[in-house]
C-alpha positions as CSV (number, residue, x, y, z in Angstrom):
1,X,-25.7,21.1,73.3
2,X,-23.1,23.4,71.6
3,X,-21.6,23.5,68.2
4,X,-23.3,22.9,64.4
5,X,-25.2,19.6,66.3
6,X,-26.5,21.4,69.3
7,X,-27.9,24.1,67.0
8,X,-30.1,21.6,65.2
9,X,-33.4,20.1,66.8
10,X,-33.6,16.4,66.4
11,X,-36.3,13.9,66.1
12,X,-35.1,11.5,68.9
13,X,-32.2,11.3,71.4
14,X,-30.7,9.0,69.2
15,X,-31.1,11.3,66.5
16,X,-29.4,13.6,68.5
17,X,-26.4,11.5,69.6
18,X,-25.6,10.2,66.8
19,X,-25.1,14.0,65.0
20,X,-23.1,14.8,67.7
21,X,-20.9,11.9,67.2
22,X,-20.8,12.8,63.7
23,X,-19.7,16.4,64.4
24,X,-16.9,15.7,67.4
25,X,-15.2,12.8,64.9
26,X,-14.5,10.9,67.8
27,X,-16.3,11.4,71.5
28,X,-16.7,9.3,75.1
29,X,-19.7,8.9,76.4
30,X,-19.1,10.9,79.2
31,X,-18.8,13.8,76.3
32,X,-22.4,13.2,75.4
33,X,-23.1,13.7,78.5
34,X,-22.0,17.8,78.3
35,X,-22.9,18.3,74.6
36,X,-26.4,16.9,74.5
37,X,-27.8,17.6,78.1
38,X,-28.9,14.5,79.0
39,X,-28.7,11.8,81.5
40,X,-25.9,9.3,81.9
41,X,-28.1,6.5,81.6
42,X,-29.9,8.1,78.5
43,X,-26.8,8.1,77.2
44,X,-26.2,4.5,78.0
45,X,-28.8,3.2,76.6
46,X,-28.9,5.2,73.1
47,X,-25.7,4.1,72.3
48,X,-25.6,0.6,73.5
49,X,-28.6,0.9,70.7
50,X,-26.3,3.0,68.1
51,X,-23.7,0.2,68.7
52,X,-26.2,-2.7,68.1
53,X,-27.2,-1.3,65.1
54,X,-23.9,-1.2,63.5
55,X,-24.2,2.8,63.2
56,X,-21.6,3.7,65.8
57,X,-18.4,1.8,67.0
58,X,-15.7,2.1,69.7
59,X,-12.4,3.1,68.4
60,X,-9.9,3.1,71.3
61,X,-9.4,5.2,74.4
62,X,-9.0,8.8,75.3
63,X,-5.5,9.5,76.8
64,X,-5.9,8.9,80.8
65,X,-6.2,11.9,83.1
66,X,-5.7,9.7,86.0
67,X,-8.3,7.3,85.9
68,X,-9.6,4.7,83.9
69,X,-9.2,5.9,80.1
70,X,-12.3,6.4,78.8
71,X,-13.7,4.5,75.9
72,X,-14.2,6.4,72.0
73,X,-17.1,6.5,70.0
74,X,-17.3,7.2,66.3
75,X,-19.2,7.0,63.3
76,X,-19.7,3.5,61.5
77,X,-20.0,5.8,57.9
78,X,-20.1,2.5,55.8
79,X,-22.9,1.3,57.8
80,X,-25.6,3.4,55.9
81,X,-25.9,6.0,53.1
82,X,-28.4,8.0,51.1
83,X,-29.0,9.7,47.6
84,X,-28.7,12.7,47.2
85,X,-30.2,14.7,44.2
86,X,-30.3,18.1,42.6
87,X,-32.9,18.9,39.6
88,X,-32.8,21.6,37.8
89,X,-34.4,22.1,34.3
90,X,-30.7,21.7,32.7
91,X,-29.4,19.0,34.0
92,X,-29.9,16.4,36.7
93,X,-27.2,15.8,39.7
94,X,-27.1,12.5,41.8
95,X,-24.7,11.6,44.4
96,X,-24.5,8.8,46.8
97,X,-23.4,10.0,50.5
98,X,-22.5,7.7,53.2
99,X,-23.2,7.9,57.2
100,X,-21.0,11.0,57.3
101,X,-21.9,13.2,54.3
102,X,-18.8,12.1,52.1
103,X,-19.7,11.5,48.7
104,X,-19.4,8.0,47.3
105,X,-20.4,8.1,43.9
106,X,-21.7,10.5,41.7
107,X,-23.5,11.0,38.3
108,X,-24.8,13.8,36.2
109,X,-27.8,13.5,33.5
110,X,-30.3,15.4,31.1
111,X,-32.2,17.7,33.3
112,X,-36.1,18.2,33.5
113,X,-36.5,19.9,29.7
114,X,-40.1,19.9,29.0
115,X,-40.5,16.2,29.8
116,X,-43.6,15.0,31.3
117,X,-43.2,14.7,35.4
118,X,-43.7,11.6,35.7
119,X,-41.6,10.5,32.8
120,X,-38.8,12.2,34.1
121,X,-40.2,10.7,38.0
122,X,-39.4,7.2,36.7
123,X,-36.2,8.7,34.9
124,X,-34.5,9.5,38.1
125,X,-36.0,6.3,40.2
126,X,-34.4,4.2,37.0
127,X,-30.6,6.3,37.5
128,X,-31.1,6.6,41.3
129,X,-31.0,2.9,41.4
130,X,-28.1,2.4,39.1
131,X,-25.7,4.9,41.2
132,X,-26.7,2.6,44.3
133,X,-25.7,-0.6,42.1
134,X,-22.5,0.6,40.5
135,X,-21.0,2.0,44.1
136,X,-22.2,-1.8,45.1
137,X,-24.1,-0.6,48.0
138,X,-27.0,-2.8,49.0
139,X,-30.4,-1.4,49.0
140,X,-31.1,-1.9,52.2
141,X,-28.3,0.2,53.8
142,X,-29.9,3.2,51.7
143,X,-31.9,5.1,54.6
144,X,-33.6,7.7,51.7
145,X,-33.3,10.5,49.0
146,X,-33.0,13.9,49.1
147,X,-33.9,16.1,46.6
148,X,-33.9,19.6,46.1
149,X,-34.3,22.3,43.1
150,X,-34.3,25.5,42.7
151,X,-37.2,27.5,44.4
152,X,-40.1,28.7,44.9
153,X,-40.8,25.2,46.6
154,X,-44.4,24.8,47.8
155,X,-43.9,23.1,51.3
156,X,-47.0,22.3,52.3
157,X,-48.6,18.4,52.2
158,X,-47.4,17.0,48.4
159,X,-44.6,19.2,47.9
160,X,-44.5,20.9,44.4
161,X,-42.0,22.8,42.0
162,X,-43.0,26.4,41.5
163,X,-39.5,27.5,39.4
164,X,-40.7,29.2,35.9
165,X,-38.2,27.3,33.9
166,X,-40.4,24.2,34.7
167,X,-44.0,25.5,35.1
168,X,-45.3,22.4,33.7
169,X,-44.7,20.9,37.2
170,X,-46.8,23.2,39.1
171,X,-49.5,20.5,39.6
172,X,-47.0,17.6,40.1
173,X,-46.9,16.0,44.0
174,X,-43.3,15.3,43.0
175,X,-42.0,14.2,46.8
176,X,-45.0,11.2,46.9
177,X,-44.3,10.5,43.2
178,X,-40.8,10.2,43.5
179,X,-41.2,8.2,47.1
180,X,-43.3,6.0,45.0
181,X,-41.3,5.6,42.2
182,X,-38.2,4.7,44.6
183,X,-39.6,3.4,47.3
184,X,-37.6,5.2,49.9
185,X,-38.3,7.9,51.9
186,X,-37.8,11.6,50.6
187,X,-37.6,14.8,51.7
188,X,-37.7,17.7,49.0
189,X,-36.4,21.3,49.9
190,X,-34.8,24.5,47.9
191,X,-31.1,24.4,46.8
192,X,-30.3,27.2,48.2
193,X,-31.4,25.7,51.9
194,X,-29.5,23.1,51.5
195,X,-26.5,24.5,50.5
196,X,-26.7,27.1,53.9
197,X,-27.8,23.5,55.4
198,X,-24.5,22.0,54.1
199,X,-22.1,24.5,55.5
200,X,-23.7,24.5,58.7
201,X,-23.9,20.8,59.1
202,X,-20.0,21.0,58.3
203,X,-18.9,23.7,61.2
204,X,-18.5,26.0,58.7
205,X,-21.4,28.3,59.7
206,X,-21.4,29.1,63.3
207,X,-24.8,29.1,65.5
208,X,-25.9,32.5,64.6
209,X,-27.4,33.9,61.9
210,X,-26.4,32.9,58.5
211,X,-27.3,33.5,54.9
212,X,-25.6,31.2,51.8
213,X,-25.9,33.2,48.4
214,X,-26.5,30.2,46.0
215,X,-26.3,31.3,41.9
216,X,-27.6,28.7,39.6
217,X,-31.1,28.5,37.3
218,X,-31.9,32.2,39.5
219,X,-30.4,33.5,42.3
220,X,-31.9,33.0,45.9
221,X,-30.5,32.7,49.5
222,X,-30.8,29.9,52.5
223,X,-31.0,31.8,55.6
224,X,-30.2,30.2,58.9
225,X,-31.1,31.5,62.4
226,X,-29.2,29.3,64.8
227,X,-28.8,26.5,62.6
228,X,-32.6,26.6,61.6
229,X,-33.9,27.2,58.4
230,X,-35.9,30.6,58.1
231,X,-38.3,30.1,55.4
232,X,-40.8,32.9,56.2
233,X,-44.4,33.7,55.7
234,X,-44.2,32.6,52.1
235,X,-42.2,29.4,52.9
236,X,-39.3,31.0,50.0
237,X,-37.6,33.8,52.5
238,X,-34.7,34.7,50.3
239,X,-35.8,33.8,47.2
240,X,-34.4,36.1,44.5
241,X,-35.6,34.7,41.8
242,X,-34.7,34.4,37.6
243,X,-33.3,38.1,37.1
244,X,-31.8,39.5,33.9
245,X,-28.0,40.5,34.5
246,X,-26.8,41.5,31.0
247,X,-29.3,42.9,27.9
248,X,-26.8,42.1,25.2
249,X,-26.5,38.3,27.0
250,X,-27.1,35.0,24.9
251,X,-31.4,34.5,24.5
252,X,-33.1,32.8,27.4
253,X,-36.3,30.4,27.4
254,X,-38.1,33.5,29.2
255,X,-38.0,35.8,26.3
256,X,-35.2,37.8,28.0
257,X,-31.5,38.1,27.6
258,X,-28.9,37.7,30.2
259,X,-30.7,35.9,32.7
260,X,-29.5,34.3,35.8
């Protein structure tokens, strides 16, 4: 494969296919063929699948090159969607993305404070919910949430928050809770690896190496090695962390002043 959905690995073939549809806009099947490496009855059969799903549809033909035109695929974005959400100890972001990546709807709230975890668990199931019902999406087309926060993220089994502002969450398993709480699927990761994620799931980030300098509650990086996050030994390569900037700044929780 080549391009921002060639870099990526995928789960399935028809994982596979259907990012690459996703990137090209619009794509024949004989176009799968040369971006994903694989057969022409693979191909076939995945989107025959894609099709019976409702998650891809033919839109027209290619112009003819002197045979028979060949036949379009694209995306079917209304066909599913998922949450997305950013928490942070200030404030609380949600958006509602559809098959595509555009965002639907969108919401902000109180962030993480000192609140009990799992007060704050059920807080975001509760508004997660109501962003899904005002954009009148039914449940069922929602395939999961993601959420991510500023880092240190522990990524091992029961993912926790590590970030100082919210220390309090250390012992939390906040990706189970939450999947509990919502019951959908989650996946939890570090803003700052989504955001590299972001641009390179756009095209704005080539295959190579790349690096997104994301400035929020601290400062840390996402780094990208052919489309794949890099997270190190630690698991929080590029991790900067909460740095004071100014000594005459306005007084932070930490003690300091300035901080970033």
């Amino acid at each position: 494969m080549s391009g921002p959905a060639g870099a990526m690995p995928h789960a399935s073939s028809r994982a596979a296919v259907l990012d690459v549809i996703r990137a090209a806009g619009t794509i024949s099947r004989v176009g799968l063929v040369g971006a994903t490496g694989f057969t022409g009855a693979t191909i076939s059969t995945v989107v025959r699948r894609l099709i019976d799903d409702g998650l891809v549809v033919e839109s027209g033909h290619a112009e003819s090159t002197g045979g028979k035109r060949r036949v379009l695929l694209q995306l079917n974005r209304s066909a599913r969607y998922a949450v997305g959400v950013h928490l942070d100890h200030d404030g609380i972001t949600y958006v509602l993305t559809d098959l595509g990546g555009s965002v639907v709807a969108r919401m902000s709230r109180a962030g993480v404070g000192v609140e009990d975890p799992r007060s704050v668990v059920e807080r975001m199931a509760g508004e997660s919910a109501a962003l899904i019902e005002g954009a009148g999406i039914e449940r069922e087309r929602v395939l999961g949430l993601g959420l991510v926060a500023p880092g240190p993220l522990n990524q091992g089994p029961g993912s926790r928050l590590m970030q100082p502002a919210i220390r309090h969450w250390g012992d939390f398993p906040l990706g189970a809770g939450l999947q509990e709480a919502t019951g959908l699927p989650v996946v939890l990761d570090n803003d700052a690896t989504a955001a590299a994620l972001g641009e390179h799931w756009s095209g704005q980030a080539g295959g190579g190496a790349f690096a997104a300098l994301y400035m929020g509650t601290g400062i840390g990086a996402g780094l990208l090695l052919g489309g794949i996050p890099y997270r190190g030994p630690s698991g929080n390569a590029g991790e900067i962390g909460h740095i004071p900037l100014a000594a005459d700044g306005p007084q932070c929780w930490c003690g300091a002043r300035g901080c970033t």
